[in-house]
mmCIF file of the N, C-alpha and C atoms, coordinates in Angstrom:
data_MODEL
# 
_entry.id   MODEL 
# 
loop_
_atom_site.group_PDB 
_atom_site.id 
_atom_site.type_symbol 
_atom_site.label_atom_id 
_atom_site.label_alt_id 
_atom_site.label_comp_id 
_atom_site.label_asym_id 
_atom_site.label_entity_id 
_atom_site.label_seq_id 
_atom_site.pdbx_PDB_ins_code 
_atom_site.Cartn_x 
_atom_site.Cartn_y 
_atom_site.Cartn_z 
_atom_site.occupancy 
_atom_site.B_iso_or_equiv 
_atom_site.pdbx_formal_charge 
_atom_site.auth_seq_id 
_atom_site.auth_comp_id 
_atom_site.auth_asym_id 
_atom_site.auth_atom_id 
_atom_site.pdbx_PDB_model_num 
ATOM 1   N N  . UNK A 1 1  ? -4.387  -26.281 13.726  1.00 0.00 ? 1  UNK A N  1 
ATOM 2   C CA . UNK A 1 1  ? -5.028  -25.634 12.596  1.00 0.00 ? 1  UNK A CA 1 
ATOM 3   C C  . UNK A 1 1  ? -6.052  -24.637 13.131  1.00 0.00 ? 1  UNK A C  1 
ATOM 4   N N  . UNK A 1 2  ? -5.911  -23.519 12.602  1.00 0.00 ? 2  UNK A N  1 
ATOM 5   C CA . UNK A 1 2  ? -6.762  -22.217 13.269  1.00 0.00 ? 2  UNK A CA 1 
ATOM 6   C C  . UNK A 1 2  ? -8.007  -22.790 12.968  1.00 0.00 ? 2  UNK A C  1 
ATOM 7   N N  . UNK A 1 3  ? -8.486  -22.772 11.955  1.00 0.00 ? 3  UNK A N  1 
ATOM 8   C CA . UNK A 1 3  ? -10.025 -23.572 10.933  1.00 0.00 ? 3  UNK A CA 1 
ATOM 9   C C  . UNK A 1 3  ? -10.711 -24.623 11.975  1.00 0.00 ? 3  UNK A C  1 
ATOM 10  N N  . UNK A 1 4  ? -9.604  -25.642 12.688  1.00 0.00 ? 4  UNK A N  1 
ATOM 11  C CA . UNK A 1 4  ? -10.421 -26.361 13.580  1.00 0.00 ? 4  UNK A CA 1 
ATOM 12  C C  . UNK A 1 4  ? -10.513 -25.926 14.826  1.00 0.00 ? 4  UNK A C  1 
ATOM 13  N N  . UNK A 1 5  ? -9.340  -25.006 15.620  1.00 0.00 ? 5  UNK A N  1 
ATOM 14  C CA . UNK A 1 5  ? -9.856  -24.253 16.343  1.00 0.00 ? 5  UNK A CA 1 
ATOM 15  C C  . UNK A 1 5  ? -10.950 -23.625 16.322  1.00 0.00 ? 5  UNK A C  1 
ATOM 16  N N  . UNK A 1 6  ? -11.586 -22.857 15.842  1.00 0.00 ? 6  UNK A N  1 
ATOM 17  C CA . UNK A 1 6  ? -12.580 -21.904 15.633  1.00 0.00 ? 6  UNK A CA 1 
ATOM 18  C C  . UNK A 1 6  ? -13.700 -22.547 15.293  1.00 0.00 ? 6  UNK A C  1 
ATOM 19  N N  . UNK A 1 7  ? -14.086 -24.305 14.879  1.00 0.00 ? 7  UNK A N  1 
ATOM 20  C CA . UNK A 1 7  ? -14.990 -24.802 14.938  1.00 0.00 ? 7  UNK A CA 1 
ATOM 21  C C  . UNK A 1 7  ? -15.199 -25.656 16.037  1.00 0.00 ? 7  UNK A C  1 
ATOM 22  N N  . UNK A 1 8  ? -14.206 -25.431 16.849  1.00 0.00 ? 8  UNK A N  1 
ATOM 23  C CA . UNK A 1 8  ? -14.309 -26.736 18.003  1.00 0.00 ? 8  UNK A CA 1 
ATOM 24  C C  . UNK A 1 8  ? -15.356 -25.403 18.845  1.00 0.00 ? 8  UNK A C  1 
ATOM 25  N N  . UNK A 1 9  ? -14.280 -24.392 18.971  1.00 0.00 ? 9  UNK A N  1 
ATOM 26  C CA . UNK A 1 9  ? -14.957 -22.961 19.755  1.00 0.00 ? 9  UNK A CA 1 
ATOM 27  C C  . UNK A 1 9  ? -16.356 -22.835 19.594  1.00 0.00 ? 9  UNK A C  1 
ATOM 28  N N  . UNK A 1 10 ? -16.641 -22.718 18.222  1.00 0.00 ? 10 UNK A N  1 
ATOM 29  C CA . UNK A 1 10 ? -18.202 -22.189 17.959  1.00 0.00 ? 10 UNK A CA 1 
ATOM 30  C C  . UNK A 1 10 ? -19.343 -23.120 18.844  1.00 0.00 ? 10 UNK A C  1 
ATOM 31  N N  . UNK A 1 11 ? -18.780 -24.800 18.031  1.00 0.00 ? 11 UNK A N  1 
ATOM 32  C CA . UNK A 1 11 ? -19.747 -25.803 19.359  1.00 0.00 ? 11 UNK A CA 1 
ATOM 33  C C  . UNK A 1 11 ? -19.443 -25.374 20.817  1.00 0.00 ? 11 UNK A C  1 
ATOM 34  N N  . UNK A 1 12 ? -18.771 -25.080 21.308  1.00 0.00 ? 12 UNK A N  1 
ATOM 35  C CA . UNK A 1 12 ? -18.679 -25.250 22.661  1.00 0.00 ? 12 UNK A CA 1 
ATOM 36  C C  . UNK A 1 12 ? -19.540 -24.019 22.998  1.00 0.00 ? 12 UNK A C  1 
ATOM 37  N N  . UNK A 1 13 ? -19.285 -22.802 22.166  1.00 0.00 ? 13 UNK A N  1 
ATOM 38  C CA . UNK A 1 13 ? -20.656 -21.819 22.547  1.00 0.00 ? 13 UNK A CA 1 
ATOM 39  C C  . UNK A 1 13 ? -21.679 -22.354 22.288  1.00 0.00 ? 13 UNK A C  1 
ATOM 40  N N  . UNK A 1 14 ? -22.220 -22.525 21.241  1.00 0.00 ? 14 UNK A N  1 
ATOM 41  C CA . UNK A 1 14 ? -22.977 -23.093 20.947  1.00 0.00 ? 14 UNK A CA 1 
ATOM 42  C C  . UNK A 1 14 ? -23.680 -23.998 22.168  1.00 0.00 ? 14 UNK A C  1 
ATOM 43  N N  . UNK A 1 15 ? -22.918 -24.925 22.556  1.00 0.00 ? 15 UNK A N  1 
ATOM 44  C CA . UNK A 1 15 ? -23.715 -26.040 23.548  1.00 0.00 ? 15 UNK A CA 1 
ATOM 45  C C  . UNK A 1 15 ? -23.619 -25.306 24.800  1.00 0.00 ? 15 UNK A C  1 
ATOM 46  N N  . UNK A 1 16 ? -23.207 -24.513 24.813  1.00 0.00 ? 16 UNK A N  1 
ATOM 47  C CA . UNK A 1 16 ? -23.266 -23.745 26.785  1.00 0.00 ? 16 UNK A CA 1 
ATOM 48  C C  . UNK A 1 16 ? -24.312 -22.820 26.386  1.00 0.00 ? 16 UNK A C  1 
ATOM 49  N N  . UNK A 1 17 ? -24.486 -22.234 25.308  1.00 0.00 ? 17 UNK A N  1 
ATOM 50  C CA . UNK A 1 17 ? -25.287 -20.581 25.032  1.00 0.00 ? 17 UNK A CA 1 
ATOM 51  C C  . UNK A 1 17 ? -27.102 -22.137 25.053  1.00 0.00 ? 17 UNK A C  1 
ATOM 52  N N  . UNK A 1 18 ? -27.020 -23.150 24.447  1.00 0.00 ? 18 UNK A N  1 
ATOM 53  C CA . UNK A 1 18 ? -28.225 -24.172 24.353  1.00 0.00 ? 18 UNK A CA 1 
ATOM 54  C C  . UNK A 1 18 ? -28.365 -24.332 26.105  1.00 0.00 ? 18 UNK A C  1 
ATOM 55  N N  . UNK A 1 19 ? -27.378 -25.051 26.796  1.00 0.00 ? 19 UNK A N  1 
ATOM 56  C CA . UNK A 1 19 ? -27.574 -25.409 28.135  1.00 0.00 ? 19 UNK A CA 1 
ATOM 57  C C  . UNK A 1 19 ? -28.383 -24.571 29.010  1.00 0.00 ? 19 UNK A C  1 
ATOM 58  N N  . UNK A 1 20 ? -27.791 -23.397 28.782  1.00 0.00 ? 20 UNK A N  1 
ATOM 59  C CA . UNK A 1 20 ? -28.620 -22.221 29.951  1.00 0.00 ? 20 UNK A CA 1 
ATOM 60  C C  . UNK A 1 20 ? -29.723 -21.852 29.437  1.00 0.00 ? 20 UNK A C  1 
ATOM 61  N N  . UNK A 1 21 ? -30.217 -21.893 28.273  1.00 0.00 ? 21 UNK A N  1 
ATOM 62  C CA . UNK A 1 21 ? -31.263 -21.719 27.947  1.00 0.00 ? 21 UNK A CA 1 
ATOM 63  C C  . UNK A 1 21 ? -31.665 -20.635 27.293  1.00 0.00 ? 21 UNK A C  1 
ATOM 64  N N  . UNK A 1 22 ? -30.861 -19.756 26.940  1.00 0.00 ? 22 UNK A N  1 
ATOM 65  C CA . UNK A 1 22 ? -30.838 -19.007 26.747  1.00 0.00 ? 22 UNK A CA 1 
ATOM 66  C C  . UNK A 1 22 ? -30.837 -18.584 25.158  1.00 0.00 ? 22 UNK A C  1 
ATOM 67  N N  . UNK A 1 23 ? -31.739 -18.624 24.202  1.00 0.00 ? 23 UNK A N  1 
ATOM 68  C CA . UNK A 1 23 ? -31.943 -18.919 23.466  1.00 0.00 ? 23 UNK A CA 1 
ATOM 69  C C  . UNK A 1 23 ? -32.083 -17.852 22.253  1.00 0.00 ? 23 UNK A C  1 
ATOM 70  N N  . UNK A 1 24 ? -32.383 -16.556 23.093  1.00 0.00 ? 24 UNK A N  1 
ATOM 71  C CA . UNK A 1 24 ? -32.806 -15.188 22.540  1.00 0.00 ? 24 UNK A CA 1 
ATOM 72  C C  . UNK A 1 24 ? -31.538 -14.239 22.974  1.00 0.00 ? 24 UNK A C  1 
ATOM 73  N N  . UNK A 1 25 ? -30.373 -14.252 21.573  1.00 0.00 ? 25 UNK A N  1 
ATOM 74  C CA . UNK A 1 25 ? -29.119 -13.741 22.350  1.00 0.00 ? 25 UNK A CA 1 
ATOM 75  C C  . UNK A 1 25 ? -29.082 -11.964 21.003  1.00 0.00 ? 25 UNK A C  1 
ATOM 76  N N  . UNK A 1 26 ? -28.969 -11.371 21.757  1.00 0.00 ? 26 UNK A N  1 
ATOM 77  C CA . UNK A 1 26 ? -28.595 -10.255 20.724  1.00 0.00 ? 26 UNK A CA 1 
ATOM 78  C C  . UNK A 1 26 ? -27.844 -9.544  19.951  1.00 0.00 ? 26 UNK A C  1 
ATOM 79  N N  . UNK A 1 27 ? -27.628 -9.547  19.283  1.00 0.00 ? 27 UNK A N  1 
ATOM 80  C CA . UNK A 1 27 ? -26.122 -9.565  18.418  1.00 0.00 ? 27 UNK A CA 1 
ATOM 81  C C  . UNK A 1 27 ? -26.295 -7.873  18.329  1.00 0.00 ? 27 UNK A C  1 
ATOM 82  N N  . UNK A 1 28 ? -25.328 -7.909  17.954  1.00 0.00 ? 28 UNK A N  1 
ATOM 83  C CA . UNK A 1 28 ? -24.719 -5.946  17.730  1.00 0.00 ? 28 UNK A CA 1 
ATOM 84  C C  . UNK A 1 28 ? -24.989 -5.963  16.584  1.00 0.00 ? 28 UNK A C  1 
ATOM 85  N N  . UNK A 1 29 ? -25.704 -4.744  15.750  1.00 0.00 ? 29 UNK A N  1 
ATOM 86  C CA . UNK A 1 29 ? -25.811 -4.863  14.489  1.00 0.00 ? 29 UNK A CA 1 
ATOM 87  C C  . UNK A 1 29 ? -24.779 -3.925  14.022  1.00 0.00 ? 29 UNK A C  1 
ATOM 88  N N  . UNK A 1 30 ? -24.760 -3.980  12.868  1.00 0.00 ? 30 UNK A N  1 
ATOM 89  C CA . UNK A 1 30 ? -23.448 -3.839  12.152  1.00 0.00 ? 30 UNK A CA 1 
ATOM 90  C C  . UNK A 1 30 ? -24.392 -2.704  10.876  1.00 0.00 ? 30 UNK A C  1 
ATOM 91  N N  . UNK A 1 31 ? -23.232 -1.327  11.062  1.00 0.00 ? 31 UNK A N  1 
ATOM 92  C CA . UNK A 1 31 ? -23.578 -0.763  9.831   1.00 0.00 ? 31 UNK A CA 1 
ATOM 93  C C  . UNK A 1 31 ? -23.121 -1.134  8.456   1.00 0.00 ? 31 UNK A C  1 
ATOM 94  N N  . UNK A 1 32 ? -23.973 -0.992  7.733   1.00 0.00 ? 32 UNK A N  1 
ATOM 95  C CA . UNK A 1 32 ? -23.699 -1.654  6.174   1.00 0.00 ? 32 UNK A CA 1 
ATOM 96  C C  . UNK A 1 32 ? -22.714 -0.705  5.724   1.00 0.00 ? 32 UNK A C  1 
ATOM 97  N N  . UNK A 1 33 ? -21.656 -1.336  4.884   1.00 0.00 ? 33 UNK A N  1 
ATOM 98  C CA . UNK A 1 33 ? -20.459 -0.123  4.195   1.00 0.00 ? 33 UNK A CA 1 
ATOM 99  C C  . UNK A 1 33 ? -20.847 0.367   3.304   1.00 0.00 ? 33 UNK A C  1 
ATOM 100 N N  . UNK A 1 34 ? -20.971 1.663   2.799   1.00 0.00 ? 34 UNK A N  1 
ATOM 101 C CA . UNK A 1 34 ? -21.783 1.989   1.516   1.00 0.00 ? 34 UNK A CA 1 
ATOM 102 C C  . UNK A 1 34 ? -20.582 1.299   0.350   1.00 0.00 ? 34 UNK A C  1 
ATOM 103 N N  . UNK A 1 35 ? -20.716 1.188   -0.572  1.00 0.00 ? 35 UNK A N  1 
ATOM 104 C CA . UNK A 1 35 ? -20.305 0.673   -1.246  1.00 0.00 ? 35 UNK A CA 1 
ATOM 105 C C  . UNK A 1 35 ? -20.729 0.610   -3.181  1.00 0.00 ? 35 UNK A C  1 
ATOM 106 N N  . UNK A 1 36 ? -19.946 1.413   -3.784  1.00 0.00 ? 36 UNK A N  1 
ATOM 107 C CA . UNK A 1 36 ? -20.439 1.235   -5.144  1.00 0.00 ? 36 UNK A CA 1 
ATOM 108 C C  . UNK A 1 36 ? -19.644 0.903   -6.178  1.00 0.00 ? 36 UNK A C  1 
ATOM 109 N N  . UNK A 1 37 ? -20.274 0.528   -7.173  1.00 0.00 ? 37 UNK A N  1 
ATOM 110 C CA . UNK A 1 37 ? -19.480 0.086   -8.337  1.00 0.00 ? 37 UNK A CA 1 
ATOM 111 C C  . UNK A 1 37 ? -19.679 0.636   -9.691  1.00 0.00 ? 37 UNK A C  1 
ATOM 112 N N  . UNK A 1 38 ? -18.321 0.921   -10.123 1.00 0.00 ? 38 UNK A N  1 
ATOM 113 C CA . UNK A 1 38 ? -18.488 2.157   -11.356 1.00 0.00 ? 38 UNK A CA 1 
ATOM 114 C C  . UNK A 1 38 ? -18.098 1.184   -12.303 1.00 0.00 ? 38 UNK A C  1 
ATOM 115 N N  . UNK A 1 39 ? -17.890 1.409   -13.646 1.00 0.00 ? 39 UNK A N  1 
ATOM 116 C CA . UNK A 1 39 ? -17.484 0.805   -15.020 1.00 0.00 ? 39 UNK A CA 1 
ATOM 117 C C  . UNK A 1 39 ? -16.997 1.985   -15.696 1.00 0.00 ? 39 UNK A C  1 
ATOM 118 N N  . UNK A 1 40 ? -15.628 1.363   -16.207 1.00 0.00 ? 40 UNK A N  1 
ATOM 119 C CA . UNK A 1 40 ? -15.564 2.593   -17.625 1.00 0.00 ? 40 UNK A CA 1 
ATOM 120 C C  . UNK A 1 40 ? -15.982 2.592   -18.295 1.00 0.00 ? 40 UNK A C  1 
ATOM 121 N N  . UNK A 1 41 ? -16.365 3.745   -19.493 1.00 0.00 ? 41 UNK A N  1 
ATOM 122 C CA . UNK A 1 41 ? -16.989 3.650   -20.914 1.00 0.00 ? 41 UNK A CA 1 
ATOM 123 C C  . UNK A 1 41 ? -16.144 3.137   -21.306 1.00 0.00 ? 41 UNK A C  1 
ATOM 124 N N  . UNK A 1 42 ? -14.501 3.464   -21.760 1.00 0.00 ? 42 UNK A N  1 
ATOM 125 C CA . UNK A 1 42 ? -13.595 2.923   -22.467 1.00 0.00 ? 42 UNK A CA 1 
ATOM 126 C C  . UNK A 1 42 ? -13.279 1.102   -22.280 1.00 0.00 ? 42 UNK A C  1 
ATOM 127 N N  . UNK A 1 43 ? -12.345 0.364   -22.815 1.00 0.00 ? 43 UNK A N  1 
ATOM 128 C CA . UNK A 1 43 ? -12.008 -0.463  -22.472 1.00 0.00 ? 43 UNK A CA 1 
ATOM 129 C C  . UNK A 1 43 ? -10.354 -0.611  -22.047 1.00 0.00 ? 43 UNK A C  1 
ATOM 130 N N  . UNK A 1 44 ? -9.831  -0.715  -21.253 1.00 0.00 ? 44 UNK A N  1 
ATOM 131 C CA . UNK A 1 44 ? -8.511  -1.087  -20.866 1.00 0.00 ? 44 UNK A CA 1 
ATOM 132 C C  . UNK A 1 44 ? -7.810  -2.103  -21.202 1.00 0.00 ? 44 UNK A C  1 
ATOM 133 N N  . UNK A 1 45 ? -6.802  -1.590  -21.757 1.00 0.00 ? 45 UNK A N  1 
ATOM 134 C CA . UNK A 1 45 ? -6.312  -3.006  -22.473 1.00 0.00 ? 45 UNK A CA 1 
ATOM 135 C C  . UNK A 1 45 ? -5.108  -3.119  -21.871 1.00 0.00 ? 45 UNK A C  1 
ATOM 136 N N  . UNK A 1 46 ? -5.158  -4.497  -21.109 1.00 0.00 ? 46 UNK A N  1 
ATOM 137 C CA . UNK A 1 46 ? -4.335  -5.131  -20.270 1.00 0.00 ? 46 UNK A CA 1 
ATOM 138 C C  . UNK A 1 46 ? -3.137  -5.766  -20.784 1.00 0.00 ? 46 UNK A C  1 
ATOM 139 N N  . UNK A 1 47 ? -3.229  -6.513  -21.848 1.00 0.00 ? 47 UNK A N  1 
ATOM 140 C CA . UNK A 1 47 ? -2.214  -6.733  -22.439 1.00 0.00 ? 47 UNK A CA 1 
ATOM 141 C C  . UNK A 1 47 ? -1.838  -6.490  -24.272 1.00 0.00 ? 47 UNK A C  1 
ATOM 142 N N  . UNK A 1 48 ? -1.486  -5.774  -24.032 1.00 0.00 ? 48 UNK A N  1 
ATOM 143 C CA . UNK A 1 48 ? -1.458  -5.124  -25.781 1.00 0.00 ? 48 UNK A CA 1 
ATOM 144 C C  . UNK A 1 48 ? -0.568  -5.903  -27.008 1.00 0.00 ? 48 UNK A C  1 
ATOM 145 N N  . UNK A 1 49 ? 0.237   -6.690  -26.303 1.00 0.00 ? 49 UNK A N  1 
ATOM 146 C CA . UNK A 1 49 ? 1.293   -7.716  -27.351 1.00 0.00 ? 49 UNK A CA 1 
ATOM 147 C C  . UNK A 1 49 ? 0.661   -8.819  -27.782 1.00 0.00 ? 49 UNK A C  1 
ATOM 148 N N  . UNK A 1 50 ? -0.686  -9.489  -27.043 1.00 0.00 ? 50 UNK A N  1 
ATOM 149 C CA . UNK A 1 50 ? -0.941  -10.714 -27.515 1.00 0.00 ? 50 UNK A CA 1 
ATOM 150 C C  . UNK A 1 50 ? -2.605  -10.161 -28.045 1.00 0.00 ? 50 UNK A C  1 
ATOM 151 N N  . UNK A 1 51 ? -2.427  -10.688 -29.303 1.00 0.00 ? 51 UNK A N  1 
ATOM 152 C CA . UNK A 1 51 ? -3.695  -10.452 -30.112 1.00 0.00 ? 51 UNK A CA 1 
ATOM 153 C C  . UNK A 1 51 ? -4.730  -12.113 -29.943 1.00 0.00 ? 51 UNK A C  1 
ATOM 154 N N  . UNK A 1 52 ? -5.877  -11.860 -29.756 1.00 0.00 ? 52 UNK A N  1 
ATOM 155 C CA . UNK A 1 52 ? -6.624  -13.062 -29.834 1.00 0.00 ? 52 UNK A CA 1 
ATOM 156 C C  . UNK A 1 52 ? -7.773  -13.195 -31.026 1.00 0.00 ? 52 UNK A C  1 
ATOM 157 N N  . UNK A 1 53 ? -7.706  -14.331 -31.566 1.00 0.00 ? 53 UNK A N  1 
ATOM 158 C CA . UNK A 1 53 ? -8.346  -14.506 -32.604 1.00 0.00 ? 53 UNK A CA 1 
ATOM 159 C C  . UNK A 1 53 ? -9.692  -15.082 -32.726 1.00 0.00 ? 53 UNK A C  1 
ATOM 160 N N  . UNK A 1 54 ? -10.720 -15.038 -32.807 1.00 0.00 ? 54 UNK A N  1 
ATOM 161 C CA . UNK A 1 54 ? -11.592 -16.027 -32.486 1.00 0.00 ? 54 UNK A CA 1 
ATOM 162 C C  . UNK A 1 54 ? -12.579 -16.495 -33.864 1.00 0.00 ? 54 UNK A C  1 
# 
């Protein structure tokens, strides 16, 4: 199972990256994706045959 692969992995860094002591590790930072979110004014109507009643 990949899922337990990849958690057996993480401890084993984990306990070697603790052993040496090494405690202050630096990660690559990562640019943020711009990212936005629009709305229509209208509404889209997804299914037009079934009417709902409420």
């Amino acid at each position: 199972n990949l899922t337990e692969f990849n958690t057996a992995h993480n401890k084993r860094i984990s306990t070697l990256t603790i052993e040496e002591g090494n405690l202050d590790i630096q990660r690559p930072k990562r640019k943020r994706k711009n990212s936005r979110v629009t709305f229509n004014e209208e509404d889209e109507v997804i299914n037009p045959g079934r009417v709902i009643s409420r």
